[in-house]
C-alpha positions as CSV (number, residue, x, y, z in Angstrom):
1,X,11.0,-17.1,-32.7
2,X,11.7,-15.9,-29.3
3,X,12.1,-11.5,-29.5
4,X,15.3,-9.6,-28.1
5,X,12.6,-8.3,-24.9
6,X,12.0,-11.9,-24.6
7,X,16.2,-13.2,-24.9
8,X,17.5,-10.1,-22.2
9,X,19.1,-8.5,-25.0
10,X,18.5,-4.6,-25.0
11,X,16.2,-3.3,-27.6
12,X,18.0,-0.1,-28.0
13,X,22.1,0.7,-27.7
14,X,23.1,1.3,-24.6
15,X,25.7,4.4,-24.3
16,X,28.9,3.8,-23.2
17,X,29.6,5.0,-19.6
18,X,26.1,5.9,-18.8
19,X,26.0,6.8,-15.0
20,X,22.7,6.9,-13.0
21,X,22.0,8.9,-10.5
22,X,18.6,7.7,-7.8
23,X,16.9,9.0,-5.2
24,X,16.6,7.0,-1.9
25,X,15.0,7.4,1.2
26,X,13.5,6.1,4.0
27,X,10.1,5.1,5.2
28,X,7.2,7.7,3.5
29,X,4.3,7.5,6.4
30,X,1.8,9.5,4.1
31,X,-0.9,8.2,6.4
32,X,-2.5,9.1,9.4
33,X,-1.6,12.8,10.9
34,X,0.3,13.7,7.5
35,X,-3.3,12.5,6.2
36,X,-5.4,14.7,8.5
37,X,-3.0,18.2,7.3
38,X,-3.9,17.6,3.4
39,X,-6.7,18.5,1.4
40,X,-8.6,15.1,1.4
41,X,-8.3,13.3,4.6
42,X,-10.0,9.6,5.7
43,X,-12.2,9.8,8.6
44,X,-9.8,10.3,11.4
45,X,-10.9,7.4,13.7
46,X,-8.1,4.8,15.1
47,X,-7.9,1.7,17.2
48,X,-4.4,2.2,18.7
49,X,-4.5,1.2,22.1
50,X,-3.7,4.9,23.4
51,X,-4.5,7.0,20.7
52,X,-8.2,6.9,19.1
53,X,-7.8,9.9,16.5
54,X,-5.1,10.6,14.1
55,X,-6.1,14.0,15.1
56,X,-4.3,13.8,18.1
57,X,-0.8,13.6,16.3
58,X,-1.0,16.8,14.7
59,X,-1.8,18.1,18.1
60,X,1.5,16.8,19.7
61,X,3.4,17.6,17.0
62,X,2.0,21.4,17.1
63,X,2.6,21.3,20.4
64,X,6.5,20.2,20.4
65,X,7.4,22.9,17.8
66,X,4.1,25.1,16.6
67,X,1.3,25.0,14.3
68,X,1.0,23.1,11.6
69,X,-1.4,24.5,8.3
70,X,-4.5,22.1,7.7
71,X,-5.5,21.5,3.7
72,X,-1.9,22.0,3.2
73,X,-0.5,22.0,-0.5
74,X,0.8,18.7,-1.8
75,X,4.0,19.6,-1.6
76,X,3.9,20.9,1.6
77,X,5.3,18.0,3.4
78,X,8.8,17.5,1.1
79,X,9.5,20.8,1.6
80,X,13.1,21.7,0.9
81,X,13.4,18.2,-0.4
82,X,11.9,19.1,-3.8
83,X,14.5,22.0,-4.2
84,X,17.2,19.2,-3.9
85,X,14.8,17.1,-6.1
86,X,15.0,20.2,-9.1
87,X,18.6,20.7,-8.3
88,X,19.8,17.0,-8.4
89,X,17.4,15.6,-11.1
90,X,17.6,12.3,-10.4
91,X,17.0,9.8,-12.9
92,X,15.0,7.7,-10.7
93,X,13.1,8.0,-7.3
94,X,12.8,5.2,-5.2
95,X,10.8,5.5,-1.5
96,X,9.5,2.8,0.9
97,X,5.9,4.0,0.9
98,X,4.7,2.7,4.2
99,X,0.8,3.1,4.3
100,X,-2.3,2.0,3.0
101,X,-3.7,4.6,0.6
102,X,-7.7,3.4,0.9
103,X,-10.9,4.8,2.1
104,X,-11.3,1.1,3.4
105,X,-12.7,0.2,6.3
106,X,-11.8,-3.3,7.4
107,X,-9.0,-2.4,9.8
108,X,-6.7,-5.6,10.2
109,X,-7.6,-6.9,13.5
110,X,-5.0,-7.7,16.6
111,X,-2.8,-5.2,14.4
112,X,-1.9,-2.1,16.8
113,X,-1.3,0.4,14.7
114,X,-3.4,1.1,11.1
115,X,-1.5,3.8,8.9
116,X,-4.1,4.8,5.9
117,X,-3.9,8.1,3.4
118,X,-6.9,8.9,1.2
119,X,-6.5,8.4,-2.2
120,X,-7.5,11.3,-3.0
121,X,-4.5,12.7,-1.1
122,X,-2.2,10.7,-4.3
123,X,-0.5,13.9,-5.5
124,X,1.4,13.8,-2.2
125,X,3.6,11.3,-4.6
126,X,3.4,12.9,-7.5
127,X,4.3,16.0,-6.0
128,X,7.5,14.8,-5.7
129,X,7.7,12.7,-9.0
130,X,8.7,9.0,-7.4
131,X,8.9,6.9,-10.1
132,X,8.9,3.8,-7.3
133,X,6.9,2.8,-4.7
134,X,8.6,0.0,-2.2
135,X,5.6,-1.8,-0.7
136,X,6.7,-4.9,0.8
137,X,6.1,-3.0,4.5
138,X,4.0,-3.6,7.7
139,X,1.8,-1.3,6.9
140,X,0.3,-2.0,3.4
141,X,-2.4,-4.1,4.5
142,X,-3.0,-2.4,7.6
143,X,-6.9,-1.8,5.9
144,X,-7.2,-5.2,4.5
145,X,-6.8,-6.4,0.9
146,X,-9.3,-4.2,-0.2
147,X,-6.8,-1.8,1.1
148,X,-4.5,-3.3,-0.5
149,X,-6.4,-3.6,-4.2
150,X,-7.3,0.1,-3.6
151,X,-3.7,1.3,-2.9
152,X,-2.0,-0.6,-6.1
153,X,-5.3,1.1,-8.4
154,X,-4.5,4.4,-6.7
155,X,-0.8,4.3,-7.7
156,X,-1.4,2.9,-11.3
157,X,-4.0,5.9,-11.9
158,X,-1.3,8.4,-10.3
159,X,1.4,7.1,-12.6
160,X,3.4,6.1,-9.8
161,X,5.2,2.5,-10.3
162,X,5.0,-0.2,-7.1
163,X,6.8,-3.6,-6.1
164,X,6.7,-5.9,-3.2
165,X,3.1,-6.7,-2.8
166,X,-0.2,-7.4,-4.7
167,X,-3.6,-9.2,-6.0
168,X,-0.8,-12.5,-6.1
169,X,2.8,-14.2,-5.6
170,X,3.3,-13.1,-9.2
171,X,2.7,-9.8,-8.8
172,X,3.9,-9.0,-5.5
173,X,7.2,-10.5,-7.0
174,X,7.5,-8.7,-9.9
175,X,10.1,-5.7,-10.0
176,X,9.1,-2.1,-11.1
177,X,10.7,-0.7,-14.7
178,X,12.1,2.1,-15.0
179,X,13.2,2.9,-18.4
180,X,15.7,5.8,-19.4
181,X,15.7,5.5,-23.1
182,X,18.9,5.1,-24.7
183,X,20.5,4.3,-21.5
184,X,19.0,1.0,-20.0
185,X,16.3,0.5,-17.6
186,X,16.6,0.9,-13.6
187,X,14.7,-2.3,-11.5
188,X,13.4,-2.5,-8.1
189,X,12.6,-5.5,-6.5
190,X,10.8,-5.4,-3.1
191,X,10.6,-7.4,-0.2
192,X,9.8,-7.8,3.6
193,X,10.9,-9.5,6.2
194,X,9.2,-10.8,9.6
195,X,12.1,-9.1,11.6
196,X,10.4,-5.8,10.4
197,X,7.1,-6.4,12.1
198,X,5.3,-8.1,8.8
199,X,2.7,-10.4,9.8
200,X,3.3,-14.0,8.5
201,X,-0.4,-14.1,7.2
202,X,0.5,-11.1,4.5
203,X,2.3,-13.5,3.0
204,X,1.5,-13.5,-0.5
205,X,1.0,-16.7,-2.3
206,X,-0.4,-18.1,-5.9
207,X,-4.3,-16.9,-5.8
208,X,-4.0,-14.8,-2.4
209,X,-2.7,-11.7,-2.3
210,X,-0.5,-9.9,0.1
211,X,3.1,-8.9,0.4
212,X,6.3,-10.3,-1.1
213,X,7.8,-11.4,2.2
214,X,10.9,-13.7,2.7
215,X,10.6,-16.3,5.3
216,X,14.4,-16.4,6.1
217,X,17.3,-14.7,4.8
218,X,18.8,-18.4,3.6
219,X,20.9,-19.6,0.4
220,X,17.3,-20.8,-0.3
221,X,15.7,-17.2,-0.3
222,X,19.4,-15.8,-2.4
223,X,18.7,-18.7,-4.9
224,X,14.7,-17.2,-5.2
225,X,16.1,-13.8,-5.7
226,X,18.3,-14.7,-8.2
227,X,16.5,-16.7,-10.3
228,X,13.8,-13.6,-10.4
229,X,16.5,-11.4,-11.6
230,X,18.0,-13.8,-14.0
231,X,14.5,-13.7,-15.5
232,X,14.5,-9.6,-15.9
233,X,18.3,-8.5,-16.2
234,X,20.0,-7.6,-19.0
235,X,22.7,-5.5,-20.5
236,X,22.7,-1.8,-18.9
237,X,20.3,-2.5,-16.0
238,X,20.8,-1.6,-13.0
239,X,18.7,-3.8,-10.0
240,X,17.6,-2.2,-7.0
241,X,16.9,-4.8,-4.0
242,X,14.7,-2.7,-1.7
243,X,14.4,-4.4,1.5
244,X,12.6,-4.0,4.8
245,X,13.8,-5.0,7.9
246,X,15.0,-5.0,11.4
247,X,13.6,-3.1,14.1
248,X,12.8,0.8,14.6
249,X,15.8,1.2,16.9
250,X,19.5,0.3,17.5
251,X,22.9,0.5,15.2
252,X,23.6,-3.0,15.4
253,X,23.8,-4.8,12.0
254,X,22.9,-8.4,12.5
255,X,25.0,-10.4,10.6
256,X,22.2,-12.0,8.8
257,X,21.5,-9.3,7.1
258,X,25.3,-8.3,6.2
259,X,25.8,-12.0,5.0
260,X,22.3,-11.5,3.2
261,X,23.1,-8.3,1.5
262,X,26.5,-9.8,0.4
263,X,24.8,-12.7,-1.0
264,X,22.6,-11.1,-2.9
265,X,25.5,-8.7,-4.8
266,X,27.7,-11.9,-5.2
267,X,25.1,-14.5,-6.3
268,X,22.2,-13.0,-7.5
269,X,22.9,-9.7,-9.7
270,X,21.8,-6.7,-7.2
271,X,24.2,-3.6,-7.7
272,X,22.5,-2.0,-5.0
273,X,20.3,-2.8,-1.6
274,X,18.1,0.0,-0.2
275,X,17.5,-1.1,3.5
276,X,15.2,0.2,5.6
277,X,12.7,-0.2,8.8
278,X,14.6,1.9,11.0
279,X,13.6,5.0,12.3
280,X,16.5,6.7,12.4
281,X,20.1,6.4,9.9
282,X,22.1,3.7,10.2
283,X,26.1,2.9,8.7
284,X,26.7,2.2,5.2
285,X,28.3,-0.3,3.5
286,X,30.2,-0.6,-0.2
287,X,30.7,-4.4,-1.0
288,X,32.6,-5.2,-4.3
289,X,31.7,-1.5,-5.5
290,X,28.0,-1.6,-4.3
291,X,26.2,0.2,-2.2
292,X,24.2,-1.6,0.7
293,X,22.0,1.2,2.8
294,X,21.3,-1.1,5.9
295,X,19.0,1.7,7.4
296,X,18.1,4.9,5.6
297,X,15.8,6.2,8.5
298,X,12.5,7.5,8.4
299,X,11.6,10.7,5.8
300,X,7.9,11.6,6.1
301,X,6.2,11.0,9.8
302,X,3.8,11.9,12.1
303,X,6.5,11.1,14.9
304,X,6.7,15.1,15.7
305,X,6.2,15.6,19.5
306,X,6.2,11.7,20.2
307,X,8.6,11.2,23.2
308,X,11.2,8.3,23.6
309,X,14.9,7.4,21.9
310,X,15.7,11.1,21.6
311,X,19.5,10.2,21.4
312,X,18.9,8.2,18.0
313,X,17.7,11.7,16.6
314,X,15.0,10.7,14.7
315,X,14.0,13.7,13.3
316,X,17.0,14.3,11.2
317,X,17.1,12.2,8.2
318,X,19.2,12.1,4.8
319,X,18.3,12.0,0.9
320,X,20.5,9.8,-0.8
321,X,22.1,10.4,-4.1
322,X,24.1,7.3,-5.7
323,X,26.1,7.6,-8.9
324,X,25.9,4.1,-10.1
325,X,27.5,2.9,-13.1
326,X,24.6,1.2,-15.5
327,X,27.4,-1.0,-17.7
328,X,29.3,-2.3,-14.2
329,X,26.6,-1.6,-12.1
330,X,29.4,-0.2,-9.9
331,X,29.0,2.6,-7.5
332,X,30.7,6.0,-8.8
333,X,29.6,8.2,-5.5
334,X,27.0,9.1,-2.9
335,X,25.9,12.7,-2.0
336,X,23.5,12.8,1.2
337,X,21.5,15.9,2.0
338,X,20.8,16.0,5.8
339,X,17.0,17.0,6.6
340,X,15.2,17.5,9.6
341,X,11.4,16.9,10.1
342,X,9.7,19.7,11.2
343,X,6.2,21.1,11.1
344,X,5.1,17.6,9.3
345,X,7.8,19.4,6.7
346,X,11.7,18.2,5.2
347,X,13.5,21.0,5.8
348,X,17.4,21.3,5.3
349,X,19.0,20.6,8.7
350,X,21.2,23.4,10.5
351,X,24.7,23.0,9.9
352,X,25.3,21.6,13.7
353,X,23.3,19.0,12.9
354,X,24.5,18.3,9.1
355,X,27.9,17.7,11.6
356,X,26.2,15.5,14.0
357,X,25.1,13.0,11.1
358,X,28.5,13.2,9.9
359,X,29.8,12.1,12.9
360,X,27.3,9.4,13.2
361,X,28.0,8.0,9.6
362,X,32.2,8.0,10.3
363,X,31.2,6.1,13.9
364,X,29.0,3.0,12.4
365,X,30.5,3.1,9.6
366,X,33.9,2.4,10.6
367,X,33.1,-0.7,10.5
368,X,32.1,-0.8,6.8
369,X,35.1,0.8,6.4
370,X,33.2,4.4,5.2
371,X,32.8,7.8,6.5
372,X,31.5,10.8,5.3
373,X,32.8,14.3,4.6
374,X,31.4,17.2,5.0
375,X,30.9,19.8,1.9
376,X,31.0,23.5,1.8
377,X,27.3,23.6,1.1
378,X,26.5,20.8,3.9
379,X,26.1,18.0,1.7
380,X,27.6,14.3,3.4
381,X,29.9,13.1,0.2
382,X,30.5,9.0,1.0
383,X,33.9,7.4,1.2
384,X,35.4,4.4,1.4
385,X,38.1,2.0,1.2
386,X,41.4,4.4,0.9
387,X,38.9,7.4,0.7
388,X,37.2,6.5,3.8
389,X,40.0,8.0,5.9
390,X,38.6,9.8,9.1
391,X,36.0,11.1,7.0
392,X,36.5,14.8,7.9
């Protein structure tokens, strides 16, 4: 006889009204010059076609804004990020980590750039408790698959969940559980997209391993999705759909991927899409209650001192805070907490430039019909529909 796990009933009851509350952010680029500042960095050796030593980032970035302390603390690079993290206690924390964490050597060849963190540098994650790990990125097998095998052991040893790529198909589609006992179970799905600079020869498939990467953004590829979540969901979870995509800069939403994120929320039981790829934020959507992040900007880089698209601001970047409903999966509010990278550190961005993110969320996301206001304490608050007004 078949158990409750195995029917999609819930094993325990779920409370009434239960709101979530996650952590989102953008791309996490633990690897390279982060690598070289922390206690345990990889030999520091590239094959970039300009730069030959990861070195040399920490260098620029000194250079641009000051120095920067070597064999830095673990928690040195989130910074005021893990003040919000105690203030905000999220219930789950969700990053696109994008970098091999590996000692390997066999460098992908033809591949310009190779991100790679020592995993011995691990407690960089734990530092900031992530619970999730998006890995469907074009950077996870920039070492090779025993990059890739040495990255998924490092994260299982740290305690640190993963999707979107491993050892085969079946693993790189599986989703990452999050239980919250007595209040259902948060899951995250990851996957990658060509558009996003993945190589199609990452693909994973049934006895090679590699990353969980959609050929198109079809019915076909919807009709996948949803029969993986069909598989998983049940009563009081709440699925996460953590996508990478589109290039590193530009507002533009193709329409693919707003017909796509639509799609998926319609048809195949996501409550919530956590877009990323860009390098700097992008506009917001809420679709039928749900919230679709089509570009949540970098978070952690070694892109300090790096000239070129200065008026995208890349160095400002936002922690996301959805309220999501785990009985409607329906969204109940966003919070956003501008940052600015600085000294390979988050810091909390001056209030000029907590304004100049508002502005940028009201302007693409007028479209969406959002905006954002502005709180006392320089928090972005999300609004739309009615709410959205002129977001001041």
């Amino acid at each position: 006889m078949e158990s409750p796990e195995q029917l999609g009933a819930p094993t325990e009851r779920i409370q009434p009204q239960a709101i979530f509350t996650l952590f989102l952010c953008g791309d996490c680029m633990t690897g390279r010059g982060i690598d070289q500042i922390l206690p345990h960095p990889v030999p520091p050796h590239l094959f970039e076609p300009y730069v030959r030593d990861a070195r040399r980032y920490v260098e620029l970035a000194e250079r641009h804004n000051g120095p920067i302390p070597r064999n830095a603390p673990f928690g040195y690079v989130w910074g005021d990020a893990l003040v919000e993290l105690r203030l905000r206690a999220p219930d789950v924390r969700i990053v696109n980590l994008e970098t091999a964490v590996t000692t390997s050597e066999e460098h992908w060849p033809g591949k310009g750039i190779h991100y790679r963190m020592h995993p011995a540098n691990a407690p960089v994650l734990t530092a900031a408790a992530l619970d999730v790990c998006a890995l469907a990125n074009n950077h996870v097998l920039d070492w090779g698959y025993p990059g890739l095998a040495e990255t998924v052991e490092t994260l299982r040893h740290a305690g640190v969940r993963w999707a979107g790529a491993g050892r085969d198909l079946a693993a790189a589609e599986a989703p990452a559980f999050v239980e919250l006992p007595g209040r259902g179970r948060v899951l995250v799905f990851s996957f990658g997209t060509e558009s996003s600079g993945i190589p199609d020869e990452w693909t994973a498939a049934p006895g090679r391993a590699g990353v969980n990467l959609l050929q198109d953004l079809s019915g076909r590829a919807v009709t996948r999705i949803g029969r993986m979540v069909r598989t998983v969901k049940r009563q009081g979870d709440i699925v996460v759909a953590s996508i990478h995509w589109g290039g590193n800069w530009g507002y533009s939403v193709p329409d693919a991927h707003r017909e796509f994120a639509r799609r998926l929320i319609d048809e195949a039981g996501v409550d919530l899409i956590h877009g990323h790829s860009s390098h700097h934020v992008m506009g917001i959507e809420v679709y039928r209650e749900k919230l679709v992040l089509y570009g949540c900007g970098d978070f952690i880089t070694d892109y300090e001192g790096i000239e070129g698209y200065e008026e995208f601001r890349g160095e400002l970047r936002l922690m996301y805070f959805p309220r999501v409903d785990a009985l409607t999966g329906r969204l109940a509010g966003v919070e956003m907490v501008p940052m600015e990278m600085r000294n390979f550190r988050v810091n909390r961005a001056a209030p000029r430039d907590a304004l100049w993110l508002r502005d940028l969320l009201n302007r693409e996301g007028k479209r969406f019909g959002t905006g954002a206001e502005l709180s006392g304490d320089s928090t972005l608050v999300l609004r739309w529909g009615k709410q959205a007004g002129n977001g001041r």
